[in-house]
BAMAR-468894 format. One record per residue (C-alpha): residue number from 1; residue in one letter; x negated, y, z. Coordinates in steps of 0.5 Angstrom, whole numbers, padded with zeros to 4 digits. Layout:
<sites>
SITE  seq  type   east  north     up
SITE  NUM     A      X      Y      Z
...
</sites>
This chain:
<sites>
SITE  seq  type   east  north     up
SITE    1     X  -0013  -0048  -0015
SITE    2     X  -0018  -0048  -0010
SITE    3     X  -0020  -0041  -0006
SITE    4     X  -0028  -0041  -0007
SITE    5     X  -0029  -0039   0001
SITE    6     X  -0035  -0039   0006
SITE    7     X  -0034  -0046   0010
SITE    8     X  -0036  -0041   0016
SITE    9     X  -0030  -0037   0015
SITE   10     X  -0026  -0043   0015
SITE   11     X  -0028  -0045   0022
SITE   12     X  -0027  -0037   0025
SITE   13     X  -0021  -0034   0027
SITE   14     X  -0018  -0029   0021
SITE   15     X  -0016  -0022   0024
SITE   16     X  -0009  -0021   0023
SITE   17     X  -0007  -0014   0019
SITE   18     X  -0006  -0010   0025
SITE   19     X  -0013  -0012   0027
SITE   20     X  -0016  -0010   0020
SITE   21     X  -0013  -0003   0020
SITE   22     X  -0016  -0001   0026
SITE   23     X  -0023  -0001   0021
SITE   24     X  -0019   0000   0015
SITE   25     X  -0021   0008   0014
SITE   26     X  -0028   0006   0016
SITE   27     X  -0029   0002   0011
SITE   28     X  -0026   0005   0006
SITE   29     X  -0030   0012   0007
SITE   30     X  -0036   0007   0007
SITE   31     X  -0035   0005   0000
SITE   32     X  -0034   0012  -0002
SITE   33     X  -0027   0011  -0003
SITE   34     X  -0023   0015   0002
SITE   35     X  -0025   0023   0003
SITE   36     X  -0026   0024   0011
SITE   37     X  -0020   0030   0010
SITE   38     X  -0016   0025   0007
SITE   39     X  -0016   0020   0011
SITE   40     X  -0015   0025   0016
SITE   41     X  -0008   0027   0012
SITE   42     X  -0006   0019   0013
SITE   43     X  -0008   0019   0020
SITE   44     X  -0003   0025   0021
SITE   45     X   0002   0022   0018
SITE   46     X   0003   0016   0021
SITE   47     X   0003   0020   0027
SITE   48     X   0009   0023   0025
SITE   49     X   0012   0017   0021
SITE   50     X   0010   0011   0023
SITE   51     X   0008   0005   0019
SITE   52     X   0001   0001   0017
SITE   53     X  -0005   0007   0014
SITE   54     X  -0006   0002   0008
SITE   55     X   0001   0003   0006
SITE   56     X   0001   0010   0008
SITE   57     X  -0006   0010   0003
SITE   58     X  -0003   0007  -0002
SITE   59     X   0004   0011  -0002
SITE   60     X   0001   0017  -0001
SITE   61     X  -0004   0016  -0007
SITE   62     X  -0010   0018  -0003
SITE   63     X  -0013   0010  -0005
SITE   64     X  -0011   0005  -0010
SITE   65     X  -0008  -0002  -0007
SITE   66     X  -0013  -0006  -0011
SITE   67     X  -0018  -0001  -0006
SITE   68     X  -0015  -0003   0000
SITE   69     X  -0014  -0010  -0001
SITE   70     X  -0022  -0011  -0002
SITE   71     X  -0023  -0007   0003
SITE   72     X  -0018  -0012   0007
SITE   73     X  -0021  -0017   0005
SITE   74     X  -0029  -0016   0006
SITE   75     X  -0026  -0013   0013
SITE   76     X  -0022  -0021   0014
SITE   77     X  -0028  -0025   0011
SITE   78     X  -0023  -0028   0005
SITE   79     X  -0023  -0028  -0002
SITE   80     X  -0019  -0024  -0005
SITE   81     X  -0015  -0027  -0011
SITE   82     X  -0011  -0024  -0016
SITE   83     X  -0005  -0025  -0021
SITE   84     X  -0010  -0028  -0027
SITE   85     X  -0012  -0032  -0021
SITE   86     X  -0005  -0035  -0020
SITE   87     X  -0003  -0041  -0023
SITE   88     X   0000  -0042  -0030
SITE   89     X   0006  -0046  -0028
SITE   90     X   0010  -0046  -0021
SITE   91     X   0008  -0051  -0016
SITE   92     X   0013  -0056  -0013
SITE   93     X   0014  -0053  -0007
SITE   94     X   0018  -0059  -0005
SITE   95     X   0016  -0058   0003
SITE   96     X   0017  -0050   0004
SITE   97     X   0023  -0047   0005
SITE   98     X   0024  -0041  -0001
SITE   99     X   0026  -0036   0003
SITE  100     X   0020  -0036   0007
SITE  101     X   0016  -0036   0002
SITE  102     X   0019  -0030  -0001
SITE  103     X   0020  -0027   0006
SITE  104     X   0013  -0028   0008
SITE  105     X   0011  -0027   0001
SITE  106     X   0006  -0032   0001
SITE  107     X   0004  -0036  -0006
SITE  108     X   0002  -0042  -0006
SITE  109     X  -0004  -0044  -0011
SITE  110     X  -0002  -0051  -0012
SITE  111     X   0003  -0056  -0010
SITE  112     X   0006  -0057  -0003
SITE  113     X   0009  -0064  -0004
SITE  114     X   0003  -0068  -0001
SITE  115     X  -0001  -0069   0006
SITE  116     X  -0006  -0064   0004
SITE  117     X  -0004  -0056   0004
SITE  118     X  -0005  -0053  -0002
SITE  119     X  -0009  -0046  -0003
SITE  120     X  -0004  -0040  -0001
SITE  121     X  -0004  -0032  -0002
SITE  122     X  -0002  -0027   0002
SITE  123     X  -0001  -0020   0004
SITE  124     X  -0004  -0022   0012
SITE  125     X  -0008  -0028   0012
SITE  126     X  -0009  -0027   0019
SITE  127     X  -0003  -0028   0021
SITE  128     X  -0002  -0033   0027
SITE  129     X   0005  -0034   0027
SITE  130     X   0005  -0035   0019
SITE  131     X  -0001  -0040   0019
SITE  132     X   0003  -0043   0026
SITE  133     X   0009  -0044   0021
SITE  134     X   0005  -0049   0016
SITE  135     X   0002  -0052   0022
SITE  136     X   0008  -0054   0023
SITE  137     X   0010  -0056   0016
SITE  138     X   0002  -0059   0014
SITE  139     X  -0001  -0062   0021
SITE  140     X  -0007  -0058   0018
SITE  141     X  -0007  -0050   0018
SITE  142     X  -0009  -0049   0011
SITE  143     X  -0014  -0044   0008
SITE  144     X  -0011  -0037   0006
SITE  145     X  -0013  -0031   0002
SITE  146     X  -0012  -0024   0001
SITE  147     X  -0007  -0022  -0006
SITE  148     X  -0004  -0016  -0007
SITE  149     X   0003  -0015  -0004
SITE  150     X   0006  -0012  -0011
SITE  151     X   0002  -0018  -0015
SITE  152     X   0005  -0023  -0011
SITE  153     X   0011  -0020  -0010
SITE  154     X   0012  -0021  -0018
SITE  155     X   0010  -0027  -0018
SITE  156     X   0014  -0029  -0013
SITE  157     X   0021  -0026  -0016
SITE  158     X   0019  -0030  -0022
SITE  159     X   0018  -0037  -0020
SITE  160     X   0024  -0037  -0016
SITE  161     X   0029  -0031  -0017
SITE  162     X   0029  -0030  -0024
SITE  163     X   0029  -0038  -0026
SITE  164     X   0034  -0039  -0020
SITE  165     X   0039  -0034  -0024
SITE  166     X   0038  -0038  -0030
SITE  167     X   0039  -0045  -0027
SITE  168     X   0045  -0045  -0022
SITE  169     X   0045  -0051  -0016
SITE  170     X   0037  -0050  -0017
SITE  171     X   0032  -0050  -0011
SITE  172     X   0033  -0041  -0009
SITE  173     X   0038  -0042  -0014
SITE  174     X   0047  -0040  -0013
SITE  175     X   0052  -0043  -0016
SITE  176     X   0058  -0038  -0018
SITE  177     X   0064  -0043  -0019
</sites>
C-alpha cells in the first residue's frame, strides 16, 4: 500500500513524539476535543507520575486514542493510517529483524525483500533513531505514518506471534523439542 503523503512532508524533518506532545494539548483544545480543566488534570498527573500526556489522555479517559492520534498526525504533518488500511496478508519482511519491528511496533505496508523500502506505521514517525535503523537496512529513509499504538500492536501480534506459535522454526517462530 502506498501512503498518499504531501511530497513537501517527504522532504522535511517529521518531529519526533516528544516534540509533538509539546503541542498536543493545544490542539486538542483547538479541535474542541479536550476541555481546559482536563487538560489541566492531565498536566497534574504527569507531574506527579511521569509519562507521555497523550498516554496519560488516553489512559485517563479525557481523549480517545483515535483523538489523539489525529491530533499527532496533523501536528507531525503525516497521514494517519488505520487497521482497515493495512494489508490483507502479511509482507515478507525478509530484510527486517522481527523482534524490531515488534519492539518498534513498526508495520510495514508492503514487502521489504527488494531495494525500495515499503511503506511503514508507527506509534513515532519521527523517530531519528528508528528512521536511522532502515537507513541503515535500505539505503534510503522510507516514508512513515502514523497508526494507532493499540491497532498496530494487534497486527503485529497476528502476523508474528500468533502464526509463530503454530508454525515452530518459522521466522519469530520456537521450536519446543
Amino acid at each position: 500500500m502506498a501512503i498518499a503523503m504531501d511530497p513537501v512532508a517527504e522532504t522535511t524533518v517529521i518531529p519526533d513524539l516528544e516534540q509533538l506532545e509539546a503541542r498536543l494539548g493545544e490542539r486538542l483544545l483547538a479541535d474542541r476535543k479536550l476541555s481546559p480543566p482536563d487538560l489541566d488534570r492531565a498536566h497534574g498527573v504527569q507531574q506527579t507520575m511521569g509519562g507521555r500526556l497523550s498516554q496519560l489522555l488516553v489512559d485517563l479517559g479525557l481523549v480517545s486514542e483515535v483523538d489523539v492520534a489525529q491530533a499527532l498526525a496533523q501536528l507531525a504533518g503525516v497521514p494517519l493510517v488505520r487497521k482497515a488500511d493495512f494489508p490483507a496478508e502479511k509482507p515478507d519482511t525478509v530484510r527486517l529483524n522481527t523482534s524490531f519491528l515488534l519492539a518498534n511496533r513498526l508495520l510495514p505496508l508492503g514487502n521489504a525483500d527488494g531495494d525500495t523500502p515499503p511503506d511503514f506505521v508507527a506509534t513515532d514517525p519521527g523517530s531519528a533513531r528508528l528512521r536511522a535503523a532502515l537507513r541503515l537496512v535500505f539505503g534510503q529513509e522510507p516514508r512513515i505514518a502514523l497508526g494507532l499504538g493499540t491497532e498496530s500492536a494487534e497486527q503485529l501480534d497476528e502476523w508474528f506471534m500468533r502464526d509463530a506459535e503454530g508454525d515452530a522454526g518459522v521466522e519469530g517462530g520456537y521450536d519446543a523439542t
